[in-house]
Structures are given as structure tokens and as C-alpha cells.
N, C-alpha and C positions, 0 to 999 in steps of 0.2 A: 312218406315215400322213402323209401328204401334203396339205394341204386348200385351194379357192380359192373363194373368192369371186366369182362370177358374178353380175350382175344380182340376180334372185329367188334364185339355187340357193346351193346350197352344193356342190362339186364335192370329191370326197376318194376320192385315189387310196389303196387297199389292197397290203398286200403278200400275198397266195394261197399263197408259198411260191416255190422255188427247184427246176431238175432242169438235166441236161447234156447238150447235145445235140453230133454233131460240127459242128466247125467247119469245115469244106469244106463240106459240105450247108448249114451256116448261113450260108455265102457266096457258094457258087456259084462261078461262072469266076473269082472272084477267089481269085488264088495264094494259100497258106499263108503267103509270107514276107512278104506284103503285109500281111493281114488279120490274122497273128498280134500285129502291133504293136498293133493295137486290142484284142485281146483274146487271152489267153494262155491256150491250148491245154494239156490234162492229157495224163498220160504216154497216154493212148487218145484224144488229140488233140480230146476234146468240152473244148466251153466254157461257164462257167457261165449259167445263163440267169435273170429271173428272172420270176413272175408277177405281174403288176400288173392289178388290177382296179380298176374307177370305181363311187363309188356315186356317187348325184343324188337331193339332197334339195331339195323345194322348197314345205316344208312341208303338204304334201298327199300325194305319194306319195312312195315311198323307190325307185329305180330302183338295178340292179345292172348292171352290164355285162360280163362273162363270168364266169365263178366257179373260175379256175383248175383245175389237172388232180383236184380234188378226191382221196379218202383209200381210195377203193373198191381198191389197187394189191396185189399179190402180192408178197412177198419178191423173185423171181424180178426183173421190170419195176423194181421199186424200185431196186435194183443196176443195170440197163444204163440206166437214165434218169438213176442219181443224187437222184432223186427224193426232197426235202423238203417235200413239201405242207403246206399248213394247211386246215383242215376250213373252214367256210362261220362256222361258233360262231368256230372261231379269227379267224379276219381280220376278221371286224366287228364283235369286241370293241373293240377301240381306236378306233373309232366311237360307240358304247355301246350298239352295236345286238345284234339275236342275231335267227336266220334266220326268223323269223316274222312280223317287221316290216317283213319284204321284201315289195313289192306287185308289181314288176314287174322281171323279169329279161330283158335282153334277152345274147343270145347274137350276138358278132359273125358267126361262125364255127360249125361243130359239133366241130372238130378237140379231140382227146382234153385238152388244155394249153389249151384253152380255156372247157369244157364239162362236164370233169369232177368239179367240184363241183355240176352242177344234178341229181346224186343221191346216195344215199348208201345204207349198208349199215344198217338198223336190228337191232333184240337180236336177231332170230330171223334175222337171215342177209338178206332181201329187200332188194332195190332201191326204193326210193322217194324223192320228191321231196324234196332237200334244202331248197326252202324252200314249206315245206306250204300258206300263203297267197296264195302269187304265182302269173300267169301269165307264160308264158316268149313271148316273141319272137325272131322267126330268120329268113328271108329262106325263102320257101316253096323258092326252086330249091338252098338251101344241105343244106335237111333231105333233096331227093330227092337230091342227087350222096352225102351221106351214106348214104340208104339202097339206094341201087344199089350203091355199093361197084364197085372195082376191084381185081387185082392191084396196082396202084401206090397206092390211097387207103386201101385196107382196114385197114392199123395206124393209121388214124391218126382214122378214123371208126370210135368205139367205140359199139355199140348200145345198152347199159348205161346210158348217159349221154343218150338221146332218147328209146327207146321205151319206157322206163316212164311218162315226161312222155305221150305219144301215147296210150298206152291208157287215164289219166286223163283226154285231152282239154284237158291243161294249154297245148298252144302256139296263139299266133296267129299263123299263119303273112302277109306281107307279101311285097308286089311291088314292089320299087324305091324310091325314095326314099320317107321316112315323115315325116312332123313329129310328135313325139312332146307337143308343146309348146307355147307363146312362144319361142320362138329355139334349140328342141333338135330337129336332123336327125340320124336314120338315113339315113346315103347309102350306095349301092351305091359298093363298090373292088373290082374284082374284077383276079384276078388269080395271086394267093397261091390262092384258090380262085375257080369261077367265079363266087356268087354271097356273097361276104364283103360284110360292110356296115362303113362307120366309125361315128364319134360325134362329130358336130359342135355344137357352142354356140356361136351367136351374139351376143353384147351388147352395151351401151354400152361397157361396158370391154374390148372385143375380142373374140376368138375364140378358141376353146379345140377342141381336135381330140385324140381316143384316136385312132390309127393302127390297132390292131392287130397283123394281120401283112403291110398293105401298108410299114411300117418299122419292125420287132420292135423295133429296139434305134438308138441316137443314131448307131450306128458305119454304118449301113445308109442313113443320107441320100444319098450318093452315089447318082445315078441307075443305073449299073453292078452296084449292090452288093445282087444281089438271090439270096434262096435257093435253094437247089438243090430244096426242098422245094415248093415254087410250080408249079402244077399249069399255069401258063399265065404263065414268067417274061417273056414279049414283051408282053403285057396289062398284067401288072404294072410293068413301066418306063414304059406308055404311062399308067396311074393316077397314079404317081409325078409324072410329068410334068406332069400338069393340074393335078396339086394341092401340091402342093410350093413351084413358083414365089409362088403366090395367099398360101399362109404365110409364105413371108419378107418379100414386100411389104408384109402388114398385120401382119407380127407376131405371128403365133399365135403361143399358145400348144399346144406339142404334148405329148400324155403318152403313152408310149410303153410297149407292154403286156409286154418281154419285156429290158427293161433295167433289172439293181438295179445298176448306179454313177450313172445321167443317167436318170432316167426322166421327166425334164420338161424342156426346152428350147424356145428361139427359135431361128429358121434365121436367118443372118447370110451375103451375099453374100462373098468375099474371091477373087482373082485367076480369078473366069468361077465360083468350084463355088462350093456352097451348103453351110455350116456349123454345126454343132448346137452353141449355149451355153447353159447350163443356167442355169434359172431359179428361184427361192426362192416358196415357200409363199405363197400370196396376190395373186404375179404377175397 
């Protein structure tokens, strides 16, 4: 666990657990003998990925921000994902919380690695909500591209993971930017999907930004260096773009949802590119 200090909040990045995805897809146009130096490829050329979720405490409610690929998986997916999840009980133990204390879940994304903890398998087999207290939030146009489904979207928008939330009437669905707060935005990044939101905190002591999967990981700052998985990668260089510069000039703080070596960094200009240094607890 990870923890910062914000203004009112308390910000504390979780670890969700780990899976392996390939690394071409995780790149995109950028070549293997490029991208492998950032990160080293297994003998089936997937690289490790990890899950980082945000809680936001700020003494009145307990906020989550995605709940990792959650424990609902098959033998079968376990093996081509690599898949080591941790349940929702697991990851916010070392908080000292446990999933009932959750009041508000918000979901960047619906994609299965990001979603798949807001349910879970109870004794008798069913699907229900992993945190039985909370309402979930999600960008209204993110849950319809999930539930239309594509040949190209369909593995990766799992129904398991939203439409038991829906028949309890658990989400609040959201158009565009949100203020959840004093100084905490839901902003639209679309891109990676069309309608992905971030997680902005504003304060005296700076600015603190979850990415997502507009830069899964430290290695992905490069404007170019964007996944093959990204439903709309011309969108996504253009979100990059606008937000990216505004963080190195003032100094965000970034937490990055899909990196276990750098999962917190500052951007630092050096010869025209923009560079990920990582920053220590409490930054």
C-alpha cells in the first residue's frame, strides 16, 4: 500500500493483484526490441502487469476506484491471463478496511481488469455485489459500449461484472465531467475506450491524477506508446496530449493503475520527451 496525503483525503493506492498480458498489444506500433528494454517479455512474450486501485478517504465517505479483475475466473483464463488476483477482503486489508465500508465505487472503465472485483461468487454459486453498501459509478456512455458488445470489445466487457450491479439498480450513471467533492474530478479521457473517465485531486499541495488506461504503466508516457488494445489509439494520443504537458508543468502527482515497479511518478521534461520519476509515499 501506498498512502498520500491530500488536503482533507487520505489517498492510498492498493495492490488488486497481478495478470500477463502480451506485450505487442500492450504497445502497439512500437517494435518488440524497443519496448522489450522497458519491460521483459515471457517465453509467450506477455509481460507482467499489475493492478493498482485508489481508495479516497476523507472522513465521511470511503471511495474506491476500480476493484481490479476480481476472483470470479476459471482455471482455464487463470492460465492465459496469468492471473493472481486478490478479492476486494484481500486488498483492503492493509488499509484495515473490509468491503462493507465501501460507500462509493467508482469504475474508470467496465473492461474485465478493471471491474472485475465489483462482484463476486457467494456460497451457493451467484453473482452479487462485491461491496454490498456502496453505489457504483461509471460514465452512462462506458456501460452502453459495454453492453452492445463487439466482435473486437466482447472479451474484454464481461457482464458478470455490471449486470448484477443493474438489476439491483446499484449504478449512477454520469455524463462528462463530475465533481465528486472539494477538489476531486471525474474527467472524461477517452480514448482507450470512448467513454473512460480519470481521477483528478486538486489541492494546496498539488495535484494528484489515477490515469487508468489513458497510461497503464510509467513505460507508456511517451506520446507514441500507446496500446494496441485502445479502441480509438488516435483519440488517445490526442487525451495524452492535453493532459500530459499540464502534469509536468505543475508537477502531478501521477498513479498509475497497471504498473507494479513505478506505480507513482512525476513527469520531468529532458531533450523535447517527457519522463516518469518516481515518487515516495506522502509526495
Amino acid at each position: 500500500m501506498i498512502r498520500f496525503l491530500r488536503g482533507d483525503l487520505q489517498v492510498s493506492l492498493l495492490d488488486a493483484g497481478a495478470f500477463w498480458l502480451d506485450g505487442g498489444a500492450m504497445f502497439g506500433v512500437v517494435p518488440r526490441p524497443i519496448w522489450e528494454k522497458e519491460r521483459t517479455p515471457d517465453t509467450r512474450n506477455r509481460i507482467r502487469l499489475g493492478m493498482n486501485v485508489v481508495l479516497i478517504e476523507d472522513g465521511h465517505r470511503r471511495i474506491l476506484v476500480d476493484t481490479g479483475a476480481g476472483t470470479k475466473w476459471d482455471p482455464k483464463y487463470r492460465e492465459i491471463y496469468g492471473l493472481s488476483p486478490r478479492s476486494p477482503a484481500e486488498f483492503l486489508a492493509p488499509a484495515g478496511l473490509a468491503p462493507g465500508q465501501i460507500d462509493l465505487v467508482v469504475n474508470t472503465h467496465l473492461h474485465f481488469d478493471h471491474a472485475g472485483g465489483n462482484t463476486e461468487r457467494n456460497s451457493r454459486g451467484e453473482v452479487v455485489p462485491s461491496f454490498p453498501n456502496a453505489r457504483y459509478v461509471v460514465q452512462r456512455g462506458d456501460l452502453e459500449t459495454a453492453r452492445a458488445g463487439s466482435e473486437r470489445t466482447r472479451a474484454s466487457y464481461l457482464p458478470e461484472n455490471f449486470e448484477p450491479l443493474l438489476a439491483e439498480d446499484r449504478f449512477e450513471l454520469i455524463d462528462g465531467p463530475v465533481m465528486m467533492g472539494p477538489g476531486l474530478e471525474l474527467r472524461p479521457a477517452p480514448g482507450h475506450t470512448p467513454h473512460m473517465q480519470i481521477l483528478l485531486n486538486a489541492t494546496p499541495e498539488g495535484k494528484l491524477a489515477f490515469l487508468a488506461d489513458l497510461v497503464p504503466t510509467a513505460s507508456h508516457i511517451p506520446y507514441p506508446w500507446v496500446m494496441g488494445y485502445d479502441q480509438e489509439p488516435l483519440v488517445t494520443l490526442a487525451t495524452k496530449r492535453a493532459i500530459l504537458p499540464d502534469a509536468a508543468r505543475e508537477g502531478w502527482v501521477l498513479l498509475f493503475e497497471h504498473d507494479d515497479v513505478m506505480p507513482a511518478a512525476t513527469l520531468e521534461e529532458k531533450d523535447g520527451r517527457l519522463h516518469a520519476r518516481p515518487v515516495e509515499p506522502g509526495a
